[in-house]
C-alpha positions in Angstrom: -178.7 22.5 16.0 -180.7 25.6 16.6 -183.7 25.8 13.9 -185.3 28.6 12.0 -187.4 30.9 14.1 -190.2 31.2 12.0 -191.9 35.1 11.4 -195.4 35.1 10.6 -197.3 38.1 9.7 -199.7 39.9 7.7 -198.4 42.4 5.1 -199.8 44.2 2.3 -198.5 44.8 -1.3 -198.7 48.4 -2.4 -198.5 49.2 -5.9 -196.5 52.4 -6.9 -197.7 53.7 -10.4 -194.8 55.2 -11.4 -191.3 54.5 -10.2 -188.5 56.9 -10.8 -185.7 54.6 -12.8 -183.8 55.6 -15.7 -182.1 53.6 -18.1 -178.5 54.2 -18.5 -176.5 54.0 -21.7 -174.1 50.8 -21.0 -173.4 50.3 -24.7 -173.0 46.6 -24.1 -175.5 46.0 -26.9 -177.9 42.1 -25.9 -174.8 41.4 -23.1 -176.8 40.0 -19.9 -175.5 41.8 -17.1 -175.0 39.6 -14.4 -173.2 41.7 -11.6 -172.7 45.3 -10.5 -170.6 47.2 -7.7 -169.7 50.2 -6.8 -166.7 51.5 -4.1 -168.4 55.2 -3.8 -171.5 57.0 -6.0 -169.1 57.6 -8.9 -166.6 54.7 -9.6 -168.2 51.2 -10.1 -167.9 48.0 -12.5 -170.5 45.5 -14.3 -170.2 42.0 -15.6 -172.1 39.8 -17.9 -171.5 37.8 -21.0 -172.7 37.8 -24.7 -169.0 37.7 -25.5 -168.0 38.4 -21.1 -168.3 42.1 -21.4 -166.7 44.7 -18.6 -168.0 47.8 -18.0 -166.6 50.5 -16.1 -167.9 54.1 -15.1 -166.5 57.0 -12.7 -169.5 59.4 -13.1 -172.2 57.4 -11.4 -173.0 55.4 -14.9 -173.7 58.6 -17.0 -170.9 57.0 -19.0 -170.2 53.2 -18.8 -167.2 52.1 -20.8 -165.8 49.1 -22.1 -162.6 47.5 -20.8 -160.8 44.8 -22.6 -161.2 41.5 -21.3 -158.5 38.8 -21.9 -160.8 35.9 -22.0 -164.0 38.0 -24.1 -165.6 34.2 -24.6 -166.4 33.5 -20.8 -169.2 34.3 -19.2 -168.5 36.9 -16.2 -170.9 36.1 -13.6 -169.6 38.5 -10.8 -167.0 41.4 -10.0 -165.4 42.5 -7.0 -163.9 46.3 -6.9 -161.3 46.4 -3.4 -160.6 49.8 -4.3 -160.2 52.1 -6.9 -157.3 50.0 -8.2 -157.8 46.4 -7.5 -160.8 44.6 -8.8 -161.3 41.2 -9.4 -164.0 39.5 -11.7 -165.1 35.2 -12.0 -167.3 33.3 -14.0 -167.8 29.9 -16.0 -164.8 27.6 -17.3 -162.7 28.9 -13.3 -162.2 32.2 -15.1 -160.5 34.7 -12.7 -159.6 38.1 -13.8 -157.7 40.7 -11.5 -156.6 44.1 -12.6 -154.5 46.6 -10.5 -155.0 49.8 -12.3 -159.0 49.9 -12.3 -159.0 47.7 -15.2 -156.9 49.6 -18.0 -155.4 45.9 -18.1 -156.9 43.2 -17.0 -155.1 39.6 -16.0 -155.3 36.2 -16.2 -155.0 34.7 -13.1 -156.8 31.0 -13.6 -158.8 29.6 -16.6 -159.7 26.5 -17.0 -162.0 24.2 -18.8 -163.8 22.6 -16.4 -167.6 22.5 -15.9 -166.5 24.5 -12.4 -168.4 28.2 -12.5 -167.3 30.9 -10.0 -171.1 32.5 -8.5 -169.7 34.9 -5.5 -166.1 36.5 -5.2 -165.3 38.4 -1.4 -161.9 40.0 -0.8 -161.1 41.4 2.8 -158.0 43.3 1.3 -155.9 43.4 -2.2 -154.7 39.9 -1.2 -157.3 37.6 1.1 -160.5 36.4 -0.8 -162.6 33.9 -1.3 -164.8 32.3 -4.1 -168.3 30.6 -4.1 -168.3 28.0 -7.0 -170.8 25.3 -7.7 -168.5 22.8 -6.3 -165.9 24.0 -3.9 -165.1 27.4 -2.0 -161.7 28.5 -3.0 -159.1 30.7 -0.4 -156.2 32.9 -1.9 -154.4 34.6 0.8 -151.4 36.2 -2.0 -153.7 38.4 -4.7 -154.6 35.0 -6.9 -151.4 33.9 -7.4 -152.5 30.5 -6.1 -155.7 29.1 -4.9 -156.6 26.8 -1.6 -159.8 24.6 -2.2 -161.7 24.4 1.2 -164.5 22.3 0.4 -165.6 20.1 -2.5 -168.3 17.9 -0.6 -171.0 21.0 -1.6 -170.5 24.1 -3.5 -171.9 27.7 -2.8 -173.8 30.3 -4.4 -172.7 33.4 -2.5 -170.2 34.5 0.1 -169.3 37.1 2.7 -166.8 37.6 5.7 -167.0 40.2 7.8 -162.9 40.1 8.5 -160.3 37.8 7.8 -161.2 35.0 9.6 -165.4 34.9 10.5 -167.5 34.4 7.3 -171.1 33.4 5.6 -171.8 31.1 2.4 -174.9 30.3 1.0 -175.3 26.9 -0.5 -178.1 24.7 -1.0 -180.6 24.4 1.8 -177.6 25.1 4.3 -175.8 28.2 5.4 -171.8 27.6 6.1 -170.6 29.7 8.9 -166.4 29.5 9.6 -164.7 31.1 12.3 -161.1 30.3 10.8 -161.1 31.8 7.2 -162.9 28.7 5.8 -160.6 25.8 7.1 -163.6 24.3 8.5 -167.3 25.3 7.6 -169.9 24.4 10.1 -173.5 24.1 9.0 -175.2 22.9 12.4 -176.5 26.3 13.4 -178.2 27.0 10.4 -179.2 23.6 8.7 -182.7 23.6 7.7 -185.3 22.4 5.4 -186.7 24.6 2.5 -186.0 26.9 -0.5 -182.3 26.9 -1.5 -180.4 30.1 -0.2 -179.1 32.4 -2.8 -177.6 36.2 -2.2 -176.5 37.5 1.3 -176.9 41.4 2.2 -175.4 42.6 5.1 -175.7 46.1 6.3 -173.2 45.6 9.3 -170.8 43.7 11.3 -173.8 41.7 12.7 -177.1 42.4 10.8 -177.8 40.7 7.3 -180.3 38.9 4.8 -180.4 36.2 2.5 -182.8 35.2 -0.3 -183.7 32.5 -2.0 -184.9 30.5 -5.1 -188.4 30.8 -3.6 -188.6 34.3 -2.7 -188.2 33.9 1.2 -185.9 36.3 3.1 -184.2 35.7 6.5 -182.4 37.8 8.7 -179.5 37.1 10.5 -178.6 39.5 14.1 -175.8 37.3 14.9 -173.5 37.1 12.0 -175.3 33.5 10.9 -175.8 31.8 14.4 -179.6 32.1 13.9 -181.6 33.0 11.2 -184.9 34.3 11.2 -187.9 34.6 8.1 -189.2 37.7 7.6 -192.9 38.6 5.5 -191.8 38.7 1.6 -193.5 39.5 -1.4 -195.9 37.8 -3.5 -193.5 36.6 -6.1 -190.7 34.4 -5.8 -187.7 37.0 -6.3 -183.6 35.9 -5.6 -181.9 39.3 -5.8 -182.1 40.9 -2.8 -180.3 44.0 -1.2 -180.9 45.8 1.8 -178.9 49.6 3.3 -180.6 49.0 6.8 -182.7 47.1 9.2 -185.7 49.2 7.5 -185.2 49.8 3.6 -184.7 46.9 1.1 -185.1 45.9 -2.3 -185.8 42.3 -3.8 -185.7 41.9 -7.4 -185.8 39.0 -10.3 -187.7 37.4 -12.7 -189.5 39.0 -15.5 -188.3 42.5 -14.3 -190.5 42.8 -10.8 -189.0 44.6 -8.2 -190.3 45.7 -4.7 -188.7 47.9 -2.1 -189.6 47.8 1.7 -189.0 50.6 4.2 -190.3 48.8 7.1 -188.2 45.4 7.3 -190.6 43.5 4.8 -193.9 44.2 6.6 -195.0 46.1 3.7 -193.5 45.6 0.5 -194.4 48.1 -2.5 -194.3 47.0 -6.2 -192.1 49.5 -8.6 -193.5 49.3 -12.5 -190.7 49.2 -14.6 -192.6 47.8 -17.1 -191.8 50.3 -19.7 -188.1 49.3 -19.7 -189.0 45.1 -20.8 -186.8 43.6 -18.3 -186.4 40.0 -18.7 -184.8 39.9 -15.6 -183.1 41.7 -12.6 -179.7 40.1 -11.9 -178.2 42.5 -9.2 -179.0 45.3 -6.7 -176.2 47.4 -5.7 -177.0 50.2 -3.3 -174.6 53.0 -2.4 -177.4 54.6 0.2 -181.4 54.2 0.7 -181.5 56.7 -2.3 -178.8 56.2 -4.7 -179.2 52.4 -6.7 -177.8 50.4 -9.5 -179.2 47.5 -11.2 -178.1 45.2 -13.6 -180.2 43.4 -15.7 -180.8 41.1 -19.3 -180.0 42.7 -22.6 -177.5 45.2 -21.9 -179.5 47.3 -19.3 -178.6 49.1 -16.5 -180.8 50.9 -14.4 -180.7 54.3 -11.8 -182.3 56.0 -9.2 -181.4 59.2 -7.2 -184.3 58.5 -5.0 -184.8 54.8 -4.0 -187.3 54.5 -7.0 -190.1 56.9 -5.7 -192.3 57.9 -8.1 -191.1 60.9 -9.9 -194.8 61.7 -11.7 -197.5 63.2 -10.3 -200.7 63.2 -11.9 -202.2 67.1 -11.3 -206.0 66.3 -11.7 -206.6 69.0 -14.3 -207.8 68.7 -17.8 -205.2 69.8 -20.7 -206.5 71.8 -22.9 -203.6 71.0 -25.4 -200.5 69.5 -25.6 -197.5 71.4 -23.6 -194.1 71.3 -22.0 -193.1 73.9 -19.5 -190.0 75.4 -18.6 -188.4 73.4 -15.5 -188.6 75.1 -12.3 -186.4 75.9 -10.6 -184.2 76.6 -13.5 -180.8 76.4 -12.8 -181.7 73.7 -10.2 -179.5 71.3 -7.6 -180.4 68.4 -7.5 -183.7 69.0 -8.0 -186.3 70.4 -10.5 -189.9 69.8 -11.7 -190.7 69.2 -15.2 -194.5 70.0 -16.2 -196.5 68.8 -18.9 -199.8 68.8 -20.6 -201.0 65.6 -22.6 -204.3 66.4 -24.7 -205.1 63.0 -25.7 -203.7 59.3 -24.0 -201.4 58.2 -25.7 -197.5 56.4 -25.5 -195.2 59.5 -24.0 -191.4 59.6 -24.0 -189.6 62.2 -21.5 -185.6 62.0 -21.9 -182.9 63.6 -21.1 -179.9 64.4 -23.0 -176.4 66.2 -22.3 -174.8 69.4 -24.0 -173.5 67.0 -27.2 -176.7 65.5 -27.6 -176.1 62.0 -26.2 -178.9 60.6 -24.7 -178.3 60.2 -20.9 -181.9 59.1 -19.0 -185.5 57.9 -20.1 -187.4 59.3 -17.6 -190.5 58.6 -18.8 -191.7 55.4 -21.6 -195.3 53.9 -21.1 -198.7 55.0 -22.6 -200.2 57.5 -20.2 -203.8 59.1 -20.0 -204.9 62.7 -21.0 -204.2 65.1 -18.4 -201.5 67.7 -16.5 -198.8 66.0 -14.6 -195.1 67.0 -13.0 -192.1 65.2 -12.7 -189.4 65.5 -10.5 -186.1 65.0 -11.5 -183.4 64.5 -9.7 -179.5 65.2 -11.3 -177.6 64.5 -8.3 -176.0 61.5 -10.1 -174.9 64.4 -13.1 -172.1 66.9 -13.3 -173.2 70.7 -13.5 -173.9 71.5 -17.1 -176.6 72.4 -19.7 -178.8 69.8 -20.6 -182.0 68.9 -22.9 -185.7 67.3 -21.7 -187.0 66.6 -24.4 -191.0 65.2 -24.7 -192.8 63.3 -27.7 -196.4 61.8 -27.8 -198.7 61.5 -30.7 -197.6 64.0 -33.0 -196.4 66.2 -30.1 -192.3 66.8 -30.1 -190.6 69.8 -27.8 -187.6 70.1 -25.9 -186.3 72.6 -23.5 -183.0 73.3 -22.1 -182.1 73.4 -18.1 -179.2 73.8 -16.2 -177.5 71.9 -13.1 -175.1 74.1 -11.2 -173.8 72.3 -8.1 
Protein backbone atom coordinates (compact mmCIF):
# COMPACT_ATOMS: atom_id res chain seq x y z
CA UNK A 1 0.00 0.00 0.00
CA UNK A 2 1.59 3.32 -0.91
CA UNK A 3 0.32 6.14 1.64
CA UNK A 4 -0.58 9.76 1.18
CA UNK A 5 2.35 12.00 0.58
CA UNK A 6 1.50 14.65 2.71
CA UNK A 7 1.96 18.73 1.40
CA UNK A 8 2.58 21.07 3.94
CA UNK A 9 2.74 24.70 3.39
CA UNK A 10 1.95 28.15 4.21
CA UNK A 11 -0.74 30.00 2.22
CA UNK A 12 -2.57 33.00 2.51
CA UNK A 13 -6.37 33.82 1.95
CA UNK A 14 -6.90 36.88 -0.10
CA UNK A 15 -10.15 38.46 -0.10
CA UNK A 16 -11.57 39.91 -3.43
CA UNK A 17 -14.24 42.71 -2.77
CA UNK A 18 -16.08 42.31 -5.62
CA UNK A 19 -16.44 39.21 -7.76
CA UNK A 20 -17.76 39.50 -11.22
CA UNK A 21 -20.90 36.65 -11.14
CA UNK A 22 -24.20 37.23 -12.56
CA UNK A 23 -27.28 35.52 -11.83
CA UNK A 24 -28.98 33.86 -14.63
CA UNK A 25 -32.66 33.55 -15.14
CA UNK A 26 -33.19 29.54 -14.72
CA UNK A 27 -36.90 29.91 -14.12
CA UNK A 28 -36.88 26.81 -11.90
CA UNK A 29 -38.54 28.83 -9.14
CA UNK A 30 -37.06 27.20 -5.08
CA UNK A 31 -35.73 23.88 -7.34
CA UNK A 32 -32.14 23.03 -5.67
CA UNK A 33 -29.92 22.63 -8.37
CA UNK A 34 -27.84 19.87 -7.82
CA UNK A 35 -25.76 19.36 -11.11
CA UNK A 36 -24.52 21.28 -14.12
CA UNK A 37 -22.58 20.45 -17.57
CA UNK A 38 -21.92 21.75 -20.46
CA UNK A 39 -20.43 19.93 -23.99
CA UNK A 40 -19.16 23.52 -25.41
CA UNK A 41 -19.86 27.48 -24.06
CA UNK A 42 -23.31 27.37 -25.58
CA UNK A 43 -25.19 23.97 -25.12
CA UNK A 44 -25.39 22.64 -21.44
CA UNK A 45 -27.94 20.93 -18.92
CA UNK A 46 -28.89 21.29 -15.03
CA UNK A 47 -30.47 19.06 -12.50
CA UNK A 48 -32.09 19.36 -9.23
CA UNK A 49 -35.37 18.57 -7.54
CA UNK A 50 -38.36 20.52 -5.87
CA UNK A 51 -40.46 18.48 -8.25
CA UNK A 52 -36.78 16.91 -10.33
CA UNK A 53 -36.62 19.80 -12.63
CA UNK A 54 -34.32 19.84 -16.16
CA UNK A 55 -33.01 22.65 -17.54
CA UNK A 56 -31.57 23.13 -20.73
CA UNK A 57 -29.80 26.16 -22.54
CA UNK A 58 -27.91 26.59 -26.05
CA UNK A 59 -26.90 30.30 -25.52
CA UNK A 60 -24.54 29.93 -22.66
CA UNK A 61 -27.57 30.11 -19.97
CA UNK A 62 -28.98 33.55 -21.22
CA UNK A 63 -32.04 31.38 -21.65
CA UNK A 64 -32.47 28.12 -19.53
CA UNK A 65 -35.56 26.13 -20.48
CA UNK A 66 -37.56 23.56 -18.99
CA UNK A 67 -37.69 19.98 -20.49
CA UNK A 68 -40.29 17.59 -19.40
CA UNK A 69 -39.26 15.03 -17.12
CA UNK A 70 -41.04 11.57 -16.99
CA UNK A 71 -40.48 10.95 -13.37
CA UNK A 72 -41.04 15.11 -12.15
CA UNK A 73 -41.31 13.53 -8.38
CA UNK A 74 -37.51 12.26 -8.18
CA UNK A 75 -34.90 14.03 -7.13
CA UNK A 76 -32.21 14.52 -10.04
CA UNK A 77 -28.93 14.53 -8.41
CA UNK A 78 -26.62 14.57 -11.58
CA UNK A 79 -26.60 14.78 -15.51
CA UNK A 80 -24.39 13.67 -18.03
CA UNK A 81 -24.49 15.43 -21.72
CA UNK A 82 -22.27 12.78 -24.38
CA UNK A 83 -23.08 15.06 -27.02
CA UNK A 84 -25.36 17.35 -28.27
CA UNK A 85 -27.90 14.45 -28.52
CA UNK A 86 -27.35 11.91 -25.90
CA UNK A 87 -27.59 12.88 -22.26
CA UNK A 88 -28.25 11.01 -19.46
CA UNK A 89 -29.48 12.17 -15.97
CA UNK A 90 -29.76 9.88 -12.13
CA UNK A 91 -30.96 10.50 -8.84
CA UNK A 92 -32.89 8.98 -5.76
CA UNK A 93 -35.47 5.99 -5.94
CA UNK A 94 -32.44 4.28 -9.14
CA UNK A 95 -34.02 6.98 -11.38
CA UNK A 96 -32.22 6.89 -14.84
CA UNK A 97 -33.24 9.19 -17.52
CA UNK A 98 -31.56 9.12 -21.14
CA UNK A 99 -32.77 11.21 -23.95
CA UNK A 100 -31.38 10.98 -27.65
CA UNK A 101 -32.61 14.16 -29.10
CA UNK A 102 -31.01 16.72 -26.44
CA UNK A 103 -33.83 16.15 -24.27
CA UNK A 104 -37.04 17.11 -26.43
CA UNK A 105 -38.13 13.55 -24.92
CA UNK A 106 -36.72 12.16 -22.19
CA UNK A 107 -36.85 8.18 -21.20
CA UNK A 108 -37.23 5.88 -18.68
CA UNK A 109 -34.71 3.63 -18.53
CA UNK A 110 -34.78 2.23 -14.63
CA UNK A 111 -36.88 3.37 -11.61
CA UNK A 112 -37.20 1.91 -8.81
CA UNK A 113 -38.21 2.25 -5.14
CA UNK A 114 -35.43 1.44 -3.39
CA UNK A 115 -33.54 3.55 -0.76
CA UNK A 116 -30.56 3.17 -3.66
CA UNK A 117 -29.58 7.00 -4.87
CA UNK A 118 -27.48 7.46 -8.05
CA UNK A 119 -24.56 10.45 -6.88
CA UNK A 120 -22.10 10.36 -10.14
CA UNK A 121 -23.01 9.18 -13.73
CA UNK A 122 -19.60 8.87 -16.49
CA UNK A 123 -20.19 7.65 -20.06
CA UNK A 124 -17.08 6.98 -22.40
CA UNK A 125 -19.45 6.98 -25.49
CA UNK A 126 -23.52 6.85 -26.21
CA UNK A 127 -23.34 3.31 -24.90
CA UNK A 128 -20.45 2.51 -22.05
CA UNK A 129 -21.05 4.27 -18.57
CA UNK A 130 -20.94 3.92 -15.27
CA UNK A 131 -22.91 5.00 -12.06
CA UNK A 132 -21.70 5.99 -8.43
CA UNK A 133 -24.60 5.07 -6.04
CA UNK A 134 -24.51 4.82 -2.26
CA UNK A 135 -24.35 1.17 -2.48
CA UNK A 136 -23.04 -0.30 -5.58
CA UNK A 137 -21.27 1.00 -8.85
CA UNK A 138 -23.37 0.04 -11.78
CA UNK A 139 -21.81 -0.89 -15.66
CA UNK A 140 -24.09 -0.57 -18.86
CA UNK A 141 -22.10 -1.36 -21.86
CA UNK A 142 -25.65 -1.09 -24.46
CA UNK A 143 -27.11 2.73 -23.74
CA UNK A 144 -29.05 1.56 -20.38
CA UNK A 145 -30.85 -1.07 -21.66
CA UNK A 146 -29.55 -3.23 -18.86
CA UNK A 147 -27.39 -2.58 -15.91
CA UNK A 148 -24.21 -4.75 -14.39
CA UNK A 149 -23.77 -4.23 -10.59
CA UNK A 150 -19.86 -4.26 -9.90
CA UNK A 151 -19.79 -3.78 -6.34
CA UNK A 152 -22.20 -3.79 -3.43
CA UNK A 153 -19.65 -4.24 -0.41
CA UNK A 154 -19.22 -0.12 -0.52
CA UNK A 155 -20.86 2.46 -2.56
CA UNK A 156 -19.42 5.63 -4.25
CA UNK A 157 -19.90 9.23 -4.42
CA UNK A 158 -18.32 10.22 -7.67
CA UNK A 159 -16.73 8.52 -10.71
CA UNK A 160 -14.45 9.01 -13.66
CA UNK A 161 -12.55 6.85 -16.41
CA UNK A 162 -10.36 8.14 -18.58
CA UNK A 163 -11.28 5.39 -21.44
CA UNK A 164 -13.13 2.34 -21.49
CA UNK A 165 -11.40 0.30 -19.34
CA UNK A 166 -8.94 2.46 -16.59
CA UNK A 167 -11.19 4.45 -14.07
CA UNK A 168 -11.41 6.49 -10.55
CA UNK A 169 -14.28 6.37 -7.79
CA UNK A 170 -14.49 8.19 -4.77
CA UNK A 171 -16.09 6.46 -1.83
CA UNK A 172 -15.64 6.79 1.69
CA UNK A 173 -12.12 7.15 3.05
CA UNK A 174 -10.92 4.99 -0.10
CA UNK A 175 -10.31 5.74 -3.70
CA UNK A 176 -11.25 2.67 -6.15
CA UNK A 177 -8.96 2.46 -9.06
CA UNK A 178 -9.88 -0.48 -11.94
CA UNK A 179 -7.90 -1.30 -14.84
CA UNK A 180 -10.77 -3.60 -16.42
CA UNK A 181 -13.92 -1.30 -16.62
CA UNK A 182 -14.82 -1.92 -13.02
CA UNK A 183 -14.72 -5.90 -12.90
CA UNK A 184 -12.46 -5.54 -10.02
CA UNK A 185 -11.75 -2.26 -7.98
CA UNK A 186 -8.58 -2.16 -6.17
CA UNK A 187 -8.26 0.24 -3.21
CA UNK A 188 -4.62 -0.67 -1.92
CA UNK A 189 -2.91 2.20 -3.59
CA UNK A 190 -4.94 4.76 -2.28
CA UNK A 191 -6.42 3.49 1.16
CA UNK A 192 -6.04 5.97 3.79
CA UNK A 193 -7.26 7.44 6.90
CA UNK A 194 -9.15 10.89 6.96
CA UNK A 195 -12.02 13.03 5.59
CA UNK A 196 -14.36 11.05 3.21
CA UNK A 197 -13.57 11.79 -0.59
CA UNK A 198 -16.27 13.48 -2.55
CA UNK A 199 -15.85 15.07 -6.25
CA UNK A 200 -12.94 14.16 -8.72
CA UNK A 201 -11.68 16.95 -11.35
CA UNK A 202 -9.44 15.96 -13.81
CA UNK A 203 -7.88 18.22 -16.34
CA UNK A 204 -6.18 15.35 -18.30
CA UNK A 205 -5.39 11.84 -19.10
CA UNK A 206 -3.13 11.79 -15.97
CA UNK A 207 -3.60 15.01 -13.74
CA UNK A 208 -6.71 15.36 -11.29
CA UNK A 209 -8.15 16.39 -7.82
CA UNK A 210 -10.51 15.31 -5.37
CA UNK A 211 -12.27 16.96 -2.45
CA UNK A 212 -13.75 16.13 0.48
CA UNK A 213 -16.35 16.47 3.28
CA UNK A 214 -13.58 18.28 5.20
CA UNK A 215 -12.35 20.66 2.67
CA UNK A 216 -8.93 18.90 1.85
CA UNK A 217 -7.89 18.59 -1.79
CA UNK A 218 -5.47 15.93 -3.28
CA UNK A 219 -3.90 15.64 -6.46
CA UNK A 220 -3.35 12.79 -8.37
CA UNK A 221 -0.26 12.71 -11.41
CA UNK A 222 -0.73 9.19 -12.03
CA UNK A 223 -4.31 8.62 -12.80
CA UNK A 224 -4.94 7.47 -8.89
CA UNK A 225 -1.73 5.43 -8.07
CA UNK A 226 -0.70 8.18 -5.60
CA UNK A 227 -2.35 10.89 -4.24
CA UNK A 228 -0.97 13.86 -2.85
CA UNK A 229 -2.61 16.92 -0.31
CA UNK A 230 -2.35 20.12 -1.51
CA UNK A 231 -2.78 23.67 0.92
CA UNK A 232 -6.72 24.41 0.93
CA UNK A 233 -8.77 27.00 2.18
CA UNK A 234 -10.02 27.88 5.50
CA UNK A 235 -13.42 26.44 5.28
CA UNK A 236 -14.38 23.04 4.69
CA UNK A 237 -15.74 23.20 0.99
CA UNK A 238 -16.76 19.68 -1.17
CA UNK A 239 -17.28 21.09 -4.73
CA UNK A 240 -14.30 21.41 -6.29
CA UNK A 241 -13.23 21.99 -10.03
CA UNK A 242 -10.09 22.74 -11.51
CA UNK A 243 -9.14 23.68 -15.83
CA UNK A 244 -5.36 23.14 -15.03
CA UNK A 245 -2.48 22.32 -12.81
CA UNK A 246 -2.73 26.21 -11.82
CA UNK A 247 -6.47 27.67 -11.75
CA UNK A 248 -9.22 26.08 -9.47
CA UNK A 249 -12.25 26.67 -7.85
CA UNK A 250 -13.71 25.02 -4.51
CA UNK A 251 -17.13 25.84 -3.51
CA UNK A 252 -20.02 24.81 -0.82
CA UNK A 253 -21.65 25.63 2.12
CA UNK A 254 -23.38 28.76 2.85
CA UNK A 255 -22.34 30.14 -0.65
CA UNK A 256 -18.33 30.59 -0.11
CA UNK A 257 -16.29 30.06 -2.91
CA UNK A 258 -12.52 30.54 -3.50
CA UNK A 259 -10.48 30.28 -6.77
CA UNK A 260 -6.65 29.50 -6.88
CA UNK A 261 -4.37 30.37 -9.81
CA UNK A 262 -1.35 28.88 -8.28
CA UNK A 263 -2.27 25.16 -7.40
CA UNK A 264 -3.84 26.03 -3.86
CA UNK A 265 -0.84 28.01 -2.45
CA UNK A 266 -3.00 30.93 -2.41
CA UNK A 267 -6.53 30.80 -2.42
CA UNK A 268 -8.69 34.11 -2.88
CA UNK A 269 -12.23 34.43 -1.42
CA UNK A 270 -15.08 35.61 -4.07
CA UNK A 271 -18.18 37.59 -2.13
CA UNK A 272 -21.18 36.49 -3.55
CA UNK A 273 -22.90 37.48 -0.76
CA UNK A 274 -25.30 39.64 -2.48
CA UNK A 275 -26.81 36.64 -4.38
CA UNK A 276 -27.90 34.58 -0.60
CA UNK A 277 -26.57 31.30 -1.65
CA UNK A 278 -27.44 28.57 0.73
CA UNK A 279 -25.18 26.57 -0.94
CA UNK A 280 -22.94 25.77 -4.06
CA UNK A 281 -23.66 22.36 -5.43
CA UNK A 282 -21.51 22.29 -8.75
CA UNK A 283 -18.66 23.93 -10.61
CA UNK A 284 -18.65 23.46 -14.25
CA UNK A 285 -15.82 25.11 -16.17
CA UNK A 286 -15.67 25.34 -19.95
CA UNK A 287 -12.13 27.36 -19.66
CA UNK A 288 -10.16 29.34 -16.74
CA UNK A 289 -12.66 32.21 -17.77
CA UNK A 290 -15.94 30.99 -18.71
CA UNK A 291 -17.99 29.16 -15.37
CA UNK A 292 -21.22 27.78 -14.39
CA UNK A 293 -22.55 27.09 -11.04
CA UNK A 294 -25.36 25.55 -9.65
CA UNK A 295 -26.68 26.20 -6.58
CA UNK A 296 -29.99 26.13 -3.84
CA UNK A 297 -33.18 27.87 -4.79
CA UNK A 298 -33.29 27.86 -8.31
CA UNK A 299 -29.94 29.80 -8.94
CA UNK A 300 -27.54 29.57 -11.41
CA UNK A 301 -24.56 31.58 -11.64
CA UNK A 302 -21.94 33.08 -14.57
CA UNK A 303 -18.77 34.46 -15.27
CA UNK A 304 -16.98 35.56 -18.47
CA UNK A 305 -13.89 36.17 -16.49
CA UNK A 306 -13.10 33.44 -13.78
CA UNK A 307 -14.94 35.76 -11.18
CA UNK A 308 -12.50 38.77 -11.27
CA UNK A 309 -13.78 41.68 -9.88
CA UNK A 310 -15.57 43.65 -12.41
CA UNK A 311 -15.73 47.10 -9.99
CA UNK A 312 -13.35 49.34 -9.42
CA UNK A 313 -13.57 51.85 -6.87
CA UNK A 314 -12.08 55.37 -8.70
CA UNK A 315 -11.11 57.28 -5.48
CA UNK A 316 -13.06 60.43 -6.33
CA UNK A 317 -15.77 62.11 -4.56
CA UNK A 318 -19.40 62.25 -6.43
CA UNK A 319 -20.68 65.21 -6.48
CA UNK A 320 -24.17 63.58 -7.41
CA UNK A 321 -25.76 60.66 -8.43
CA UNK A 322 -24.83 59.57 -12.28
CA UNK A 323 -24.59 56.90 -14.87
CA UNK A 324 -22.53 57.30 -17.88
CA UNK A 325 -22.73 56.19 -21.23
CA UNK A 326 -20.63 52.73 -21.68
CA UNK A 327 -17.47 53.06 -23.40
CA UNK A 328 -16.65 51.72 -25.79
CA UNK A 329 -20.09 51.82 -27.17
CA UNK A 330 -20.75 49.36 -29.58
CA UNK A 331 -18.26 47.11 -27.71
CA UNK A 332 -16.95 43.22 -28.05
CA UNK A 333 -16.74 41.64 -25.47
CA UNK A 334 -15.90 44.31 -23.51
CA UNK A 335 -17.13 47.64 -22.13
CA UNK A 336 -16.91 49.84 -19.02
CA UNK A 337 -19.84 51.06 -17.30
CA UNK A 338 -19.23 54.30 -14.96
CA UNK A 339 -21.12 55.55 -12.12
CA UNK A 340 -21.45 58.16 -9.47
CA UNK A 341 -23.12 57.28 -6.03
CA UNK A 342 -23.70 60.50 -3.87
CA UNK A 343 -24.65 58.84 -0.76
CA UNK A 344 -23.91 54.77 0.46
CA UNK A 345 -26.51 53.20 0.06
CA UNK A 346 -27.99 49.44 -1.53
CA UNK A 347 -27.16 49.67 -5.54
CA UNK A 348 -28.59 47.45 -8.22
CA UNK A 349 -26.78 47.42 -11.84
CA UNK A 350 -28.69 44.91 -14.33
CA UNK A 351 -28.80 44.16 -17.50
CA UNK A 352 -31.61 43.53 -19.70
CA UNK A 353 -32.15 42.45 -23.51
CA UNK A 354 -34.02 44.23 -26.47
CA UNK A 355 -37.61 42.80 -25.02
CA UNK A 356 -36.97 43.82 -21.68
CA UNK A 357 -36.23 40.54 -19.95
CA UNK A 358 -33.86 40.67 -17.39
CA UNK A 359 -30.71 38.80 -18.38
CA UNK A 360 -27.67 39.59 -15.53
CA UNK A 361 -27.41 41.34 -11.93
CA UNK A 362 -24.28 42.75 -12.18
CA UNK A 363 -24.21 44.52 -9.29
CA UNK A 364 -26.65 43.85 -5.68
CA UNK A 365 -24.93 44.81 -2.24
CA UNK A 366 -24.97 48.16 -0.31
CA UNK A 367 -21.93 50.10 -1.54
CA UNK A 368 -20.25 53.44 -0.24
CA UNK A 369 -20.40 57.04 -1.76
CA UNK A 370 -18.06 57.52 -4.43
CA UNK A 371 -17.13 57.04 -8.45
CA UNK A 372 -16.56 53.54 -9.54
CA UNK A 373 -16.35 51.47 -13.23
CA UNK A 374 -17.40 48.20 -14.04
CA UNK A 375 -16.40 46.03 -16.60
CA UNK A 376 -18.60 43.97 -18.30
CA UNK A 377 -17.98 41.37 -20.26
CA UNK A 378 -20.88 40.03 -23.03
CA UNK A 379 -18.92 37.38 -24.58
CA UNK A 380 -21.47 34.80 -23.16
CA UNK A 381 -24.37 37.16 -25.30
CA UNK A 382 -25.44 37.36 -28.86
CA UNK A 383 -24.86 40.84 -30.70
CA UNK A 384 -27.85 42.99 -30.02
CA UNK A 385 -29.08 46.14 -28.22
CA UNK A 386 -29.31 45.88 -24.70
CA UNK A 387 -30.32 47.98 -21.37
CA UNK A 388 -27.95 48.70 -17.95
CA UNK A 389 -30.01 49.94 -15.97
CA UNK A 390 -28.89 51.44 -12.19
CA UNK A 391 -31.13 52.13 -9.01
CA UNK A 392 -29.98 53.36 -5.53
CA UNK A 393 -31.79 55.49 -3.11
CA UNK A 394 -34.11 57.38 -5.02
CA UNK A 395 -31.71 57.26 -7.98
CA UNK A 396 -33.15 55.17 -11.25
CA UNK A 397 -31.45 55.53 -15.03
CA UNK A 398 -30.86 53.25 -17.69
CA UNK A 399 -28.89 53.55 -20.83
CA UNK A 400 -28.80 51.51 -23.95
CA UNK A 401 -25.42 49.72 -25.40
CA UNK A 402 -24.74 47.60 -28.20
CA UNK A 403 -22.75 44.13 -28.68
CA UNK A 404 -21.62 43.64 -32.21
CA UNK A 405 -19.45 40.51 -32.60
Amino acid sequence: MKNFLLIISFFLVLQNGHSQWIQQQSNAGSSLLNDIRFINKKTGWCVGDSPGVILKTTDGGANWIQQSNPLPDRTLTCVFPVDSEYVYAAGYGQTVLKTTNGGTNWLVIQSGTAISYYTGLFFANRDRGWIAANDRILLTANGGFSFDTLRTTYGAWDIYFRNEFEGVASAGLKIYYTSNAGVFWDTSVTQRFGPNFKYFSFINQDTGFVSTYSGDIFRTTNFGLTWDSIPKPPESLSTIRFINNKTGWTGGEFGHLYKTTNGGINWVFQNLSQFNLFRINHIHAYNDSLLWMSCNIGKILNTTNGGTSGIMNLGTVAKSFSLYQNFPNPFNPVTEIRFDLQKTGFVFLKVFDILGKEIGVLINEKMIAGSYSYKFNGSNLSSGTYFYRIESNEFRETKKMTLIK
